[in-house]
DSSP file (Angstrom, degrees, kcal/mol; ACC not computed):
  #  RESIDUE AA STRUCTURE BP1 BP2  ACC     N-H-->O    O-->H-N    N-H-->O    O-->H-N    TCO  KAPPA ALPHA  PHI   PSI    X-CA   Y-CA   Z-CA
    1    1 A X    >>        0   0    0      0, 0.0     4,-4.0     0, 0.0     3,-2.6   0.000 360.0 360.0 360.0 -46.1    0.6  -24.0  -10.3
    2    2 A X  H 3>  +     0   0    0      1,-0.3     4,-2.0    75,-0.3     5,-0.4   0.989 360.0  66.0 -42.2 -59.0    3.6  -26.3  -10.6
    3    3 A X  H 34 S+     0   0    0      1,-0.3     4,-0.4     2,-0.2    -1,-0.3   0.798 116.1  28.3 -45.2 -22.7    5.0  -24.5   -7.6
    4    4 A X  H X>>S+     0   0    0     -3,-2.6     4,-2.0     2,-0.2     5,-0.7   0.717 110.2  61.6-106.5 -46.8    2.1  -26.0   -5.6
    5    5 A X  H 3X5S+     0   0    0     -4,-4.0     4,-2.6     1,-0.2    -2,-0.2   0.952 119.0  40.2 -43.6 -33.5    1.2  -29.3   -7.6
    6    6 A X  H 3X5S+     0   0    0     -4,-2.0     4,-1.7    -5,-0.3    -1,-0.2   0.632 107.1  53.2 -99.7 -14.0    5.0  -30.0   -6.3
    7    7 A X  H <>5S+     0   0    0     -3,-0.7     4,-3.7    -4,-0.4    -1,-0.2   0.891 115.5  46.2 -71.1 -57.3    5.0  -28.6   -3.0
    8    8 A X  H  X5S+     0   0    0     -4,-2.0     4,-2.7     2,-0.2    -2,-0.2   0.871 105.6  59.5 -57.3 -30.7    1.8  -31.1   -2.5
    9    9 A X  H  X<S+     0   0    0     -4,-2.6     4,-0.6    -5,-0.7    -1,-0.2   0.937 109.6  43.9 -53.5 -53.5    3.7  -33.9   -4.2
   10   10 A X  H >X S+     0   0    0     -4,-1.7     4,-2.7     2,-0.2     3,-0.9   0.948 106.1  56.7 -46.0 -55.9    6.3  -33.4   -1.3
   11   11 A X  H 3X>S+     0   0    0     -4,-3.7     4,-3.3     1,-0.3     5,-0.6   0.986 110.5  50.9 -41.2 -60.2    3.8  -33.2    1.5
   12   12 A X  H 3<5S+     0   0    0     -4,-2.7    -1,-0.3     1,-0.3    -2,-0.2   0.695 109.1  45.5 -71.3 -14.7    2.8  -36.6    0.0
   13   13 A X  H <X5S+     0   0    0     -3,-0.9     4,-0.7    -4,-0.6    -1,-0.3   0.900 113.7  51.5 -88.3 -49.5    6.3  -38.2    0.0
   14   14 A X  H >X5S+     0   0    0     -4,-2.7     4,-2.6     1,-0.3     3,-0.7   0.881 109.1  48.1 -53.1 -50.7    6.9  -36.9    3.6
   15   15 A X  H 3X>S+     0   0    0     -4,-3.3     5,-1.6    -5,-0.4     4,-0.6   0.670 114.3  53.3 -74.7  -3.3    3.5  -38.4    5.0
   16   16 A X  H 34<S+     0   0    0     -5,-0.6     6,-4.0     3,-0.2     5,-0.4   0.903 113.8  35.7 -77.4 -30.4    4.5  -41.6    3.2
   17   17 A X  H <X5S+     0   0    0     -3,-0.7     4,-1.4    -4,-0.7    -2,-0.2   0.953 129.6  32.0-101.0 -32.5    7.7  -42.1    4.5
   18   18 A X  H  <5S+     0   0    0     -4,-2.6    -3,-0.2     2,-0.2    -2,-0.1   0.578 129.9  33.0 -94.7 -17.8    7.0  -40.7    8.2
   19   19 A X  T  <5S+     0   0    0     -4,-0.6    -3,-0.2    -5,-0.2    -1,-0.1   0.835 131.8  28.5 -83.2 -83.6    3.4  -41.7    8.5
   20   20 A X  T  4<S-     0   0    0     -5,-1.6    -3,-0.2     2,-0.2    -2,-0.2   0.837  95.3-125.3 -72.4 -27.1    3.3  -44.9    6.6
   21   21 A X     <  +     0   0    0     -4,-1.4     2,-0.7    -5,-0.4    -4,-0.2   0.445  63.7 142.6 106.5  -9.8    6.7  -46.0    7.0
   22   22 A X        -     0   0    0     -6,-4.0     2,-0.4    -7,-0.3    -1,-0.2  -0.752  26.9-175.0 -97.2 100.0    6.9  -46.1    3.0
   23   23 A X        -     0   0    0     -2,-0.7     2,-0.3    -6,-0.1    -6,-0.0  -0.880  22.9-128.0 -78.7 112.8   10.4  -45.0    1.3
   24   24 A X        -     0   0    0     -2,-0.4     2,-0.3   -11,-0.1    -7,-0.0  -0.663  21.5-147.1 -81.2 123.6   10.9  -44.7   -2.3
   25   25 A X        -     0   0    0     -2,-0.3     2,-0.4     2,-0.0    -1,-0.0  -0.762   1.3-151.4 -83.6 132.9   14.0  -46.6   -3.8
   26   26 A X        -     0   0    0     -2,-0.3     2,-0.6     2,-0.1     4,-0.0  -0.899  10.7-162.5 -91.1  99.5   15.8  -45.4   -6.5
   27   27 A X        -     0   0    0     -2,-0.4     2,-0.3     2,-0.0    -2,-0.0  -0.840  62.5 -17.1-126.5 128.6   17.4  -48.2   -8.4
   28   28 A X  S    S-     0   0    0     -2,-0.6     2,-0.4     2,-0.0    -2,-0.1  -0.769 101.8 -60.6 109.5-146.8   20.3  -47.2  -11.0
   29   29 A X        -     0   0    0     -2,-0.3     2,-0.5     0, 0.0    -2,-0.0  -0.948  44.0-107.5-140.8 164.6   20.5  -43.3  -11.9
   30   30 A X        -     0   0    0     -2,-0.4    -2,-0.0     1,-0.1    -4,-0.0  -0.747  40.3-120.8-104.4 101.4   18.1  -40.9  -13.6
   31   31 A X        -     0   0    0     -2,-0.5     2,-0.3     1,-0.0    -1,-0.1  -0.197  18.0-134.3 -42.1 150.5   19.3  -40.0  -17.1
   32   32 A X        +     0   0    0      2,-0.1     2,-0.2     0, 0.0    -1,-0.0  -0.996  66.1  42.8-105.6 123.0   20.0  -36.3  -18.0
   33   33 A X  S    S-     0   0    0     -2,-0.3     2,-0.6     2,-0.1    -2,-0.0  -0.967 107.8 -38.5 144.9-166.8   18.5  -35.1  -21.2
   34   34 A X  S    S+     0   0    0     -2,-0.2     2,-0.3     2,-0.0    -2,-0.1  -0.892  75.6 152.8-104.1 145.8   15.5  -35.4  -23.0
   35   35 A X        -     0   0    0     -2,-0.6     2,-0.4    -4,-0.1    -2,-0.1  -0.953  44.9-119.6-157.4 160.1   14.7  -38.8  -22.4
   36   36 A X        -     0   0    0     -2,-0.3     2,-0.5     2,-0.0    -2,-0.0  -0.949  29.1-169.6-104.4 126.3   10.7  -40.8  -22.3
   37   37 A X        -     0   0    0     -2,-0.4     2,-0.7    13,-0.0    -2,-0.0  -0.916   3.4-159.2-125.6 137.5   10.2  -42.3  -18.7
   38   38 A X        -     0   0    0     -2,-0.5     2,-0.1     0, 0.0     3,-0.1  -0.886   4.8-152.5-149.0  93.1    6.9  -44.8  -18.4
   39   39 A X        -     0   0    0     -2,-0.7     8,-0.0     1,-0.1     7,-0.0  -0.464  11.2-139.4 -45.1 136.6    5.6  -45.3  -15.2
   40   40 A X        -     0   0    0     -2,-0.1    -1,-0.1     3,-0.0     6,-0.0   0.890  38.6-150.4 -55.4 -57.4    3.6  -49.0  -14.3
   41   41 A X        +     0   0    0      2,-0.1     3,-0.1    -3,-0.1    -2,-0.0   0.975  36.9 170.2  68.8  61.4    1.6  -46.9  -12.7
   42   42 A X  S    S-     0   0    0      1,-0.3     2,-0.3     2,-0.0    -1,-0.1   0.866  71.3 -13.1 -66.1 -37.6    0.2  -49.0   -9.8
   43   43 A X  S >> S-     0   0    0      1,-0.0     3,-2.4     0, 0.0     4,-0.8  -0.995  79.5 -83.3-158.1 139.4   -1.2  -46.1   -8.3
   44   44 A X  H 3> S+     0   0    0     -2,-0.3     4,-2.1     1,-0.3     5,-0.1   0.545 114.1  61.5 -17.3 -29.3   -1.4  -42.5   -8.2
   45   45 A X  H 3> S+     0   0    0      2,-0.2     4,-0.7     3,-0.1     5,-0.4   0.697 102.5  50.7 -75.1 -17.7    1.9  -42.0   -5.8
   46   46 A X  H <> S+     0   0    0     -3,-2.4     4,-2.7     3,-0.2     5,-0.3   0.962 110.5  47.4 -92.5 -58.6    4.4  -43.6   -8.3
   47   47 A X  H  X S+     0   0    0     -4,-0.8     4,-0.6     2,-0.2     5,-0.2   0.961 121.8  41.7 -48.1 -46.6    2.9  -41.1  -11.3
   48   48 A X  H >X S+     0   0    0     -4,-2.1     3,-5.9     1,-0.2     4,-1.8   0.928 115.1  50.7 -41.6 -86.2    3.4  -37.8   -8.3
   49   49 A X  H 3X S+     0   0    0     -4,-0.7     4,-2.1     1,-0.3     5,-0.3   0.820 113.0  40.7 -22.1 -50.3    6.6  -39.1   -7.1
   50   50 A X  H 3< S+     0   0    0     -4,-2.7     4,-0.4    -5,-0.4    -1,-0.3   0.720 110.4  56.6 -95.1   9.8    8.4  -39.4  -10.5
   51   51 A X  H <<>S+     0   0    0     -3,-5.9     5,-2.5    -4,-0.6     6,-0.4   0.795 114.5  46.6 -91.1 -32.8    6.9  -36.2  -11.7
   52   52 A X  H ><5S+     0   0    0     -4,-1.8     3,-0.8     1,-0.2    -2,-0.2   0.902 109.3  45.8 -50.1 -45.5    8.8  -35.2   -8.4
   53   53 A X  T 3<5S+     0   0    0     -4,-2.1    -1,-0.2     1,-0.3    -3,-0.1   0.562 112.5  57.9 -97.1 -16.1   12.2  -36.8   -8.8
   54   54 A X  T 3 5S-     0   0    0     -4,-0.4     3,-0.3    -5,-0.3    -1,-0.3  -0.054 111.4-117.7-118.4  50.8   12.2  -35.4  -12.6
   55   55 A X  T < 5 -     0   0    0     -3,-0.8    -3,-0.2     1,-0.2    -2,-0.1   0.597  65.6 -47.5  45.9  48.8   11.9  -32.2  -11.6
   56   56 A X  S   <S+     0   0    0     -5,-2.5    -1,-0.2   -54,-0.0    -4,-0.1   0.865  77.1 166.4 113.4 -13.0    8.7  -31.5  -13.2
   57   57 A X        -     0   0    0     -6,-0.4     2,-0.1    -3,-0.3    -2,-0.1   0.091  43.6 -54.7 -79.7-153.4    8.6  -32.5  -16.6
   58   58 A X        -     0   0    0      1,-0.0     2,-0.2     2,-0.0    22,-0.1  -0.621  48.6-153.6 -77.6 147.3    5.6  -33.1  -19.4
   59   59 A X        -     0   0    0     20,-0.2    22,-0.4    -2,-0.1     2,-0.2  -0.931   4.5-150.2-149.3 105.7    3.6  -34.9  -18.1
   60   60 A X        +     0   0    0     20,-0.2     2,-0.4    -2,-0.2    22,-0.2  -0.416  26.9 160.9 -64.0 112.7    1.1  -37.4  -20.9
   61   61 A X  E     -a   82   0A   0     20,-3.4    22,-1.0    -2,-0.2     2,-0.2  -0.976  37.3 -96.1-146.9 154.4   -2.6  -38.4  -19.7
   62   62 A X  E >>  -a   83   0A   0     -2,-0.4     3,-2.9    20,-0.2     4,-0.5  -0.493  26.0-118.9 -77.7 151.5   -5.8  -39.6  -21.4
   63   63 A X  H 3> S+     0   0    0     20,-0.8     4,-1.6     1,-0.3     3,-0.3   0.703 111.4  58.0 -67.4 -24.3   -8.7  -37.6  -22.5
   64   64 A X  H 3> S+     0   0    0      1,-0.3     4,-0.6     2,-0.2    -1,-0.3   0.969 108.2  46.2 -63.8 -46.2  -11.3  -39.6  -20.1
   65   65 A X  H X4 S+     0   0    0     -3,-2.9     3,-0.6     1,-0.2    -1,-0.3   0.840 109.3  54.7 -92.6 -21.8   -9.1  -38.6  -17.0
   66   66 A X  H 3< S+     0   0    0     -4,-0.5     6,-0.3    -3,-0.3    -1,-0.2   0.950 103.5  60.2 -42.6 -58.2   -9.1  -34.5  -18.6
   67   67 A X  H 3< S+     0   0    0     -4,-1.6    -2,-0.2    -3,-0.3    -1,-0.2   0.649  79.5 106.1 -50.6 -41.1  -13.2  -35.1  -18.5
   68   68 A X  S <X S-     0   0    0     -4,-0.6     4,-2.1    -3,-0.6     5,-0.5  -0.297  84.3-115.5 -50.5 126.5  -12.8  -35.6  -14.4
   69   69 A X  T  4 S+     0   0    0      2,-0.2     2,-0.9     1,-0.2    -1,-0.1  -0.619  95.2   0.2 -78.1 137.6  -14.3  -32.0  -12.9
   70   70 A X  T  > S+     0   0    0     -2,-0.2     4,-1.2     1,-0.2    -1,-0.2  -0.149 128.2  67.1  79.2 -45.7  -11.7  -30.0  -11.1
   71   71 A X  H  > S+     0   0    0     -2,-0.9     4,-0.7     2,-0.2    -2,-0.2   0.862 103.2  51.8 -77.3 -52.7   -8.8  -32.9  -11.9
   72   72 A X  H  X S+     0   0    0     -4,-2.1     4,-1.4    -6,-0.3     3,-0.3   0.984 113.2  40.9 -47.9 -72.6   -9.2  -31.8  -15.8
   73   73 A X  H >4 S+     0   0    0     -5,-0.5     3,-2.9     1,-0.2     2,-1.1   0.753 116.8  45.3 -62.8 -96.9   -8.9  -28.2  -15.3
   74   74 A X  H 3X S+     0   0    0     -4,-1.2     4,-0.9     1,-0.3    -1,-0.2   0.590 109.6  52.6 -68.7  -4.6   -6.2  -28.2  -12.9
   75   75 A X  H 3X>S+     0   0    0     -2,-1.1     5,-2.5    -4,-0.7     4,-1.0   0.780 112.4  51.2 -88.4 -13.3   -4.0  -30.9  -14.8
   76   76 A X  H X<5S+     0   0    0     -3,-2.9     3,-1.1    -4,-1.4    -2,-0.2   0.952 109.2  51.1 -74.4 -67.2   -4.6  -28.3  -18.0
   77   77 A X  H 345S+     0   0    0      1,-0.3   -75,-0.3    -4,-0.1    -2,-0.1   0.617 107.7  48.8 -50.9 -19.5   -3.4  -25.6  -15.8
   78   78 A X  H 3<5S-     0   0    0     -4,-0.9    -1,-0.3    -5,-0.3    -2,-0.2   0.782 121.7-109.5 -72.4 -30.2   -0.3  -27.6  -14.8
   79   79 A X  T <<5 +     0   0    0     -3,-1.1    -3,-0.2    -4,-1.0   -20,-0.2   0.619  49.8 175.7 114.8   8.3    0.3  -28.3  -18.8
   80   80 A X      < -     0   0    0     -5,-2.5     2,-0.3     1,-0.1   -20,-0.2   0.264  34.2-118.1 -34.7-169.0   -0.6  -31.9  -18.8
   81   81 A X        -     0   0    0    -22,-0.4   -20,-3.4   -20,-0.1     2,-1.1  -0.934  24.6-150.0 155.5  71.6   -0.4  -33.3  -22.6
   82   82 A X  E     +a   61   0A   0     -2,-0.3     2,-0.4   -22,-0.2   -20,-0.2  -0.541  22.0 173.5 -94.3  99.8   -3.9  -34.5  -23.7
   83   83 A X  E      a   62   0A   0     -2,-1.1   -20,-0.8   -22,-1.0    -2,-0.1  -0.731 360.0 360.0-113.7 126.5   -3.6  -37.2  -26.2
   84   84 A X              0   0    0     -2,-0.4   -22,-0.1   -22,-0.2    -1,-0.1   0.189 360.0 360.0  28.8 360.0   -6.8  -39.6  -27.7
């Protein structure tokens, strides 16, 4: 399921930058390691996108957004983290 949640995650950074015009800038460098990353999380592209750019990692969400039909199961079937 990753193979696709991340394939769609591309699709959606491609129609962003070629559609909308909208590039994501990088600024400074991406630790290597185990490290904690905390999105602002204006919107749904910025959590995809940095699940993109860190290839993938755990990924944390709260139980209400688990409770969402369809969005719950398939973020369990990615491995999401469902914390209280």
């Amino acid at each position: 399921l990753r193979t696709y949640a991340m394939a769609w995650v591309a699709l959606m950074t491609w129609s962003a930058r070629w559609i909308l015009g909208i590039r994501v800038k990088i600024e400074g460098d991406i630790p290597k390691g185990p490290v904690l990353f905390a999105g602002k999380h204006e919107s749904i592209f910025e959590a995809l996108e940095l699940s993109r750019l860190l290839g993938s990692p755990a990924t944390v969400m709260k139980r209400e957004l688990a409770r969402i039909p369809l969005w719950g199961w398939a973020a369990r079937r990615y491995g999401v983290i469902i914390v209280n």
